[in-house]
Every structure is written in C-alpha cells, then in structure tokens.
N, C-alpha and C positions, 0 to 999 in steps of 0.2 A: 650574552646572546638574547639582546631583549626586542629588537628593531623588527616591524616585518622582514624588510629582505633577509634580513641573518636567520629568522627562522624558517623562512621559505627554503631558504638555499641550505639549509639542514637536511629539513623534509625529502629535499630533491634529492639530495647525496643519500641519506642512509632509508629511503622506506622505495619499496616496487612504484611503479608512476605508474598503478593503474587507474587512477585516477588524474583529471584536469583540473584542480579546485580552482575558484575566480582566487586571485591575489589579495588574501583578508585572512589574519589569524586571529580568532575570537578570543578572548581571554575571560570574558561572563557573559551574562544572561539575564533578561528578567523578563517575563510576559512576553511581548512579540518583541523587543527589542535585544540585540547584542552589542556590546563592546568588544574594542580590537584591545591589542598588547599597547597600544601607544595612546588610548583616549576616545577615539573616535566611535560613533556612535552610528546603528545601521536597522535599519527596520524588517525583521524578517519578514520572505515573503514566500518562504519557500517551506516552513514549519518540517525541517525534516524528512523531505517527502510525506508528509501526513505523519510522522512517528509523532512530532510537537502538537498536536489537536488541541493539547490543555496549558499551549505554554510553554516557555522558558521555566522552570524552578517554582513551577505551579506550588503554593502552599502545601495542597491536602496530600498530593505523592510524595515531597519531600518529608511531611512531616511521617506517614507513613512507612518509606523507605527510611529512616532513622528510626524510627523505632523496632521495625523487624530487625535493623544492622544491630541492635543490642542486644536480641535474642537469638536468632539462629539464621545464617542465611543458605544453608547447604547441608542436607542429610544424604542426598540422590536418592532413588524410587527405591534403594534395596529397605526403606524405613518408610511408615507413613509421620508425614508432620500434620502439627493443628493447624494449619491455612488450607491445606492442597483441597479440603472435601468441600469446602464451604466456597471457594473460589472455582470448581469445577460447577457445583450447583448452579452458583448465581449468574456464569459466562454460558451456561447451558441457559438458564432463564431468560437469558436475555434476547438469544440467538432463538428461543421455540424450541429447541431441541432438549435433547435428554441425555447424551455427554461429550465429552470434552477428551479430545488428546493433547494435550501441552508438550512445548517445542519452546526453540527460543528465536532464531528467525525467521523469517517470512521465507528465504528460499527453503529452510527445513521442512515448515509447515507445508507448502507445494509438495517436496520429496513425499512427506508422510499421506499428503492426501492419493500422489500418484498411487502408491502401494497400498493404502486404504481402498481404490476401487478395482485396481490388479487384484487384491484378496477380495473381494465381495462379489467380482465378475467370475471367479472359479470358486468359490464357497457357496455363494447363493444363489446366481444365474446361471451355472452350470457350463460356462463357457471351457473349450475341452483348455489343458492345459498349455502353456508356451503362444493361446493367440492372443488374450487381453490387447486390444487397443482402444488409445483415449483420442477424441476428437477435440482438435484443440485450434484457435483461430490466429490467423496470419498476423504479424503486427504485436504479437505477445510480446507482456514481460512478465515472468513469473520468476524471476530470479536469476544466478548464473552459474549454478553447477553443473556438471557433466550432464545429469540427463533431462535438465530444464534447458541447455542450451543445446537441447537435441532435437528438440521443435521450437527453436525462433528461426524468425525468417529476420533476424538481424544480422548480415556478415561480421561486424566487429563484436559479437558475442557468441558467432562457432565461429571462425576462420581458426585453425590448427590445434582445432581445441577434439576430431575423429579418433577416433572411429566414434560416431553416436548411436545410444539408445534407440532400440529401435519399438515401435510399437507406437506410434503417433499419427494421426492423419492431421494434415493442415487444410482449413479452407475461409476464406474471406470473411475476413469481421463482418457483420450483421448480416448479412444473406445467410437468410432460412434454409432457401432450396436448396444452397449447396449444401449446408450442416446437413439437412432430410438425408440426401444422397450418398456422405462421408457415411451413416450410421448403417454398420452390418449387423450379424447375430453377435457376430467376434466385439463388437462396440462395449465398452464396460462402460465407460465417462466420457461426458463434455466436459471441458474444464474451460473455462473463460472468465473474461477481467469484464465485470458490468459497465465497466466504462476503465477504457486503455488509460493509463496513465503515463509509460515514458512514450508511447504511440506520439502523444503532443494532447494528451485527453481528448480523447474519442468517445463522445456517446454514441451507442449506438442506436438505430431507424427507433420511434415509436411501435412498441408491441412486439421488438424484436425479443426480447427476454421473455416474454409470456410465449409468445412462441419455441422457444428453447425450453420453459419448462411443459409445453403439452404434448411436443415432440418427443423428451426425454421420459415421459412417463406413458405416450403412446409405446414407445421402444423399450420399453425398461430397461434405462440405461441411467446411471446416477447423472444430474445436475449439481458439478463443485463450482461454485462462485470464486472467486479468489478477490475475496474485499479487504486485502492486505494493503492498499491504500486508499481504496474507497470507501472504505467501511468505519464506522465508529463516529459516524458524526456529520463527516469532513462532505457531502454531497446536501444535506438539512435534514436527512432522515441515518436513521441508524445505521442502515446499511443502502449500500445504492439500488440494490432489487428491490427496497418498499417503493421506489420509485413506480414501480408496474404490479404490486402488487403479489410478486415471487418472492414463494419462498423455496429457496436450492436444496436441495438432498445433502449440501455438505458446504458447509461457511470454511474457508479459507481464511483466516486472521493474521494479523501482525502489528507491526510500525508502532499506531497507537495503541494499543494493547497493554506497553509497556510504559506507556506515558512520556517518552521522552527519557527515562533515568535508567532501565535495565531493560535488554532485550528478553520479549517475551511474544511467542506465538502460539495457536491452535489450531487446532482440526476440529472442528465442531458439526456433530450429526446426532441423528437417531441411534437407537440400539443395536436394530436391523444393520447398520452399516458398521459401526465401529466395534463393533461387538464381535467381530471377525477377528480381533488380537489376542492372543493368547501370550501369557508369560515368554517372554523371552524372545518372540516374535519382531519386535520394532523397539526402540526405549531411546534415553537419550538424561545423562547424569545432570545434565542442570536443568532439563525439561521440567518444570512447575518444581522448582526451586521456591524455598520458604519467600527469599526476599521479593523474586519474579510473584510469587501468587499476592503480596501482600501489597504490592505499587499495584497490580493488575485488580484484584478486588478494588482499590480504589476510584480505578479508573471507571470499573463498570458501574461504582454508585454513582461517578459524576455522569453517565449515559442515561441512569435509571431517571434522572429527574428531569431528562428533555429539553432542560435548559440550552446544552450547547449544538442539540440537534434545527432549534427552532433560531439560535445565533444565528449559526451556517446557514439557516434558510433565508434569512431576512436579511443579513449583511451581504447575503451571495447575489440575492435579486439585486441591491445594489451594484454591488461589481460587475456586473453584466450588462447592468443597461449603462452603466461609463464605460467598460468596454466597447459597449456598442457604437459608442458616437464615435469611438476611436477609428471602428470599421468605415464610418459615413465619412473620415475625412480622407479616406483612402492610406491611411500611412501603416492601417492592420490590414491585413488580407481576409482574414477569418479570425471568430474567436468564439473555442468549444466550451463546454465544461457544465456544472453543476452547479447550486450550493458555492461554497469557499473554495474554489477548485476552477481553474483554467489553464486554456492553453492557446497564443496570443501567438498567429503568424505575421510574422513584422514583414514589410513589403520591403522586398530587399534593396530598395534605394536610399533608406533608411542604415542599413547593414546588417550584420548575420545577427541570430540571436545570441550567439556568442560579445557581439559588438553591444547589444543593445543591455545586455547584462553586466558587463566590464562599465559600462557610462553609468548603468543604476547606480552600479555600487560608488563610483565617484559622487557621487549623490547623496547615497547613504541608504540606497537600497539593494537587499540580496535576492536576487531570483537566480534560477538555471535553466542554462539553454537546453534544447533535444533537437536531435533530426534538422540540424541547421539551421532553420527560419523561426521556430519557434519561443517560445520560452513560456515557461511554466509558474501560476501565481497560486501558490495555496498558503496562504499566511494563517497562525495558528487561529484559532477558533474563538479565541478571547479577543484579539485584537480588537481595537477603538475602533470606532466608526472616524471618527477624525485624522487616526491613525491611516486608514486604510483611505481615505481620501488624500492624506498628503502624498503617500506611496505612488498613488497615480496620477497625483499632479506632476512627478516626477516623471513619472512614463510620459508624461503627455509631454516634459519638457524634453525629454532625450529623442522623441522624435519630431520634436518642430523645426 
C-alpha cells in the first residue's frame, strides 16, 4: 500500500471524514517544501495553519526535541521537571506578562482562557455567581469543542453538535459600538481573533483593537487576544496586536508554539488574572510536558532574535503587492491579510477556491480553501523569496 490512491482510500475507509484533505499524501519535509509517497515535490503554502512558522524539520527544534526525547519527555504536574520554570519565564517574557498556563492545543488553550475570566469575573470583579458572560465576535474560530462551538456563527461547526453553552454574547467583527453595547456589569471578557483566520483573514478597521482595549479597561472587563494563528511571528510583528500598539489582559497561544513537532499551547497573563487557580482547580497531564517545554523554549529563542518577525515583515509586503496586481486584473475579488498571511477571493469565473487549490497542487502547490471563494496563503516564515515568487507565478498561471 504505497500509491496515493491506495492510501487515500485506506484513510477514507478506516479514519471519521471530518476532514476534506486536497488529494496529496506527504511522506517528508524539509523547510517550505514537501514530498508525496511517489516523489513528487510541492511547495507549502499553507505552513500548518501557522503551526510551521520555523519550517519543515527546522534544525534547532529537531535537534532540541532529540535531545529532551533521551531525557525525559513526561512526568505530568504531579512532579516539577528542569525545563517547565525556565520555559514559563522566558514565554512570560516574551508575551510582558508575568505567567504562564501551559495546554497543548489551541482549542484547550481557548477552553482554559474562557474559565480563566469566568473565575476572575466572580474572584475579582465580583460579578454575582452563574452570570459571567464573554463578548465574543461573529465570524470566529476559536476551535471546535462543545463550548467554543457554542458561540460560532458557523452552521457546519454547531449544526447537531446542542444543547450549547450558554453565557456568550455575539456581535460583528470590528464595530466598536456594538462591542460598547454587548458589555454589561455581568461582562467578564472580550475574547477575539486580531485578525480572523478561517473567517478568509479578516483584519479588522484601523484603531479597532485600541478601541477594544480602552473599552475593556473603561469597563473592567479582561481583553483575551486569541493569537493562536496570528501570533509568533506569522503578521511581522510578534504578536498581531503590536500592530496598534495593544497590549490584551490575556495572550491566547498555540500552533506555533510547538514549532511544527509537538502540540503545545498557553494561557498567558498577569498575576492579577491567572493567579485565580488553585491546586486542583483546572490542569491537564501533558500540559508543559518536559519534551512540549523543551521544542517551545526553542521556539521562543528563535522569536527573541526578531529575525523571523522582520522575514514576515518584508517578505509579506512582498506578497501583497503581487497579490495586488492580481486584484487589478480582476481574476481576485479581494485580498486581506498581514505579514506572511492571506486570504485570496478568487472571482468565481475562475472556480471555487476548492478548484483553484486542487489546480495549485497539480502544479506543485498546497494552499486550503475557506468559505467557498477563498483560499488561504501563509507559507512558513523561512521560505525563499524565490520560492515564494514561483508559488505565485503559479496562482497567476491557474488563473489565466
């Protein structure tokens, strides 16, 4: 069973189809590029949803993650290990804050942040018990467990998935006045994505964020960022709030975090907010795991030096003004995003962005569709500059 369609048609038979994958089974990896099971070579452009920021088989993580795999990769929180103190510091450092809850995916890290400001709106704000609600915007993704898929206003992420969590107000991405209007006494958190990512990347209006956080500290109400794909790089700055100069009550992490090699996420705040947990309260057995803290420390040295923050910045301005000529020939509708981050609505006479992703990959490029007309371009952060020009000489061929 070594052919694509033989492994395709495995996968189909023995794993749930909740997923669509394009028709490609990788078999390695090296930097921005992958190889399939039969030779064929493909240029990512999709880094993982941001989990890849440093890469395929990045050196410094691999060699990292090999060395902690000969020491210890699992004690759980009932023991402290030598990595977890010095990996809470440095990811606190990084972030301005002062500590660190460690998780291992990004919908965890959402669950831990929702119940982080449920306890800190009855601990510290005094809010009476059973009303905590979090103000959260239309168009989210924050994940897909029961009570993150209890405020999307996505049908194919609640349809049969009720009875939902209740305690959520929803109101339109970037408009202030409605956020102003959503926030009561009962308001513990805003929780939003500084820029939507399965939305089709949505940035939102200029000064909308500085408005959310003058709003949320007029109201004393926490501001959680959720830069579990914008964050760590992937927009040119470290997180997508230095964009406007915000700093959130409470960093939401993930994806890249882990670098690509082990799932690893956090919760990262002040004292004031996280300091609300007490033994036994919230926890989680692989949560800042020796091997997790020991890729993760690495990952934050490669942040510390700016290097791949200033890539994303310069390589991003790039991809945008080629995207843009794509808009003047009329064959893009729009195109949003950041930094190393887009999101490309194909005019549909062209085809769906499902179509235009199945012809990349014929090509030799991978991107993923959203929301029909779109598709998504965040290739890892290392990538070539030459690299990332022939990827869109491609796009430019699949839609002439």
């Amino acid at each position: 069973m070594t052919t694509t369609e033989d492994l395709i048609a495995a996968a189909e038979a023995h794993s749930a189809h909740n997923y669509h994958p394009l028709p490609v089974v990788v078999a390695s990896a090296e930097g921005a590029w992958l190889t399939d099971v039969e030779g064929r070579r493909y240029l990512d452009m999709l880094a993982g949803y941001s989990a890849l920021n440093f890469g395929h088989g990045n050196r410094r993580l691999i060699e990292a993650a090999e060395k902690q795999l000969r020491r210890v990769t699992l004690t759980s929180r009932a023991f402290h290990h030598d990595r977890f103190a010095e990996f809470c510091a440095r990811l606190a450092r990084l972030c301005g804050k002062e500590m660190v809850l460690p998780m291992n995916t990004g919908a965890e890290a959402v669950e831990t942040a929702v119940k982080t400001a449920r306890k800190w709106g009855y601990q510290v704000k005094g809010v009476p018990d059973g009303r905590a609600r979090i103000v959260v915007a239309a168009d989210n993704f924050h994940g897909r467990t029961t009570t993150i898929v209890s405020f999307s206003t996505d049908p194919e992420a609640r349809a049969d998935y009720g009875p939902f969590t209740p305690g959520f107000d929803i109101v339109p991405y970037g408009d202030l006045e409605a956020l102003r209007a959503a926030v009561t006494e009962d308001t513990v958190a805003v929780l939003l994505e500084p820029i939507q990512g399965e939305a089709g990347v949505l940035v939102p209006p200029p000064g909308y964020l500085r408005g959310v956080r003058e709003l949320t500290r007029e109201r004393g109400v926490l501001f959680v960022a959720d830069e579990i794909q914008s964050g760590l790089g992937r927009t040119g700055r470290t997180f997508a709030c230095d964009h406007e100069g915000v700093v959130p009550d409470v960093y939401v992490l993930g994806k890249a975090l882990g670098g690509g090699v082990v799932p690893v996420s956090a919760v990262v705040a002040d004292a004031d907010v996280l300091g609300v947990f007490k033994p036994g309260e919230h926890g989680s057995t692989f949560g800042g795991n020796p091997l997790a803290c020991a890729v993760a420390l690495e990952v934050v040295a490669l942040l510390e030096t700016g290097e791949f923050q200033q890539r994303a910045a310069e390589l991003g301005d790039h991809l945008h003004g080629e995207l843009a000529l794509l808009t003047e020939s009329g064959r893009v509708t729009e195109v949003r995003g950041r930094g190393l981050w887009a999101g490309v609505d194909i005019d549909p006479a062209y085809g769906s962005g499902r179509d235009v992703s199945e012809r990349l990959m014929e090509r030799g490029v991978l991107v993923k569709d959203t929301h029909g007309a779109t598709i998504r371009i965040a290739p890892p952060l290392v990538i070539s500059k030459d690299d990332l020009d022939w990827g869109l000489d491609q796009l430019r061929a699949v839609l002439a």
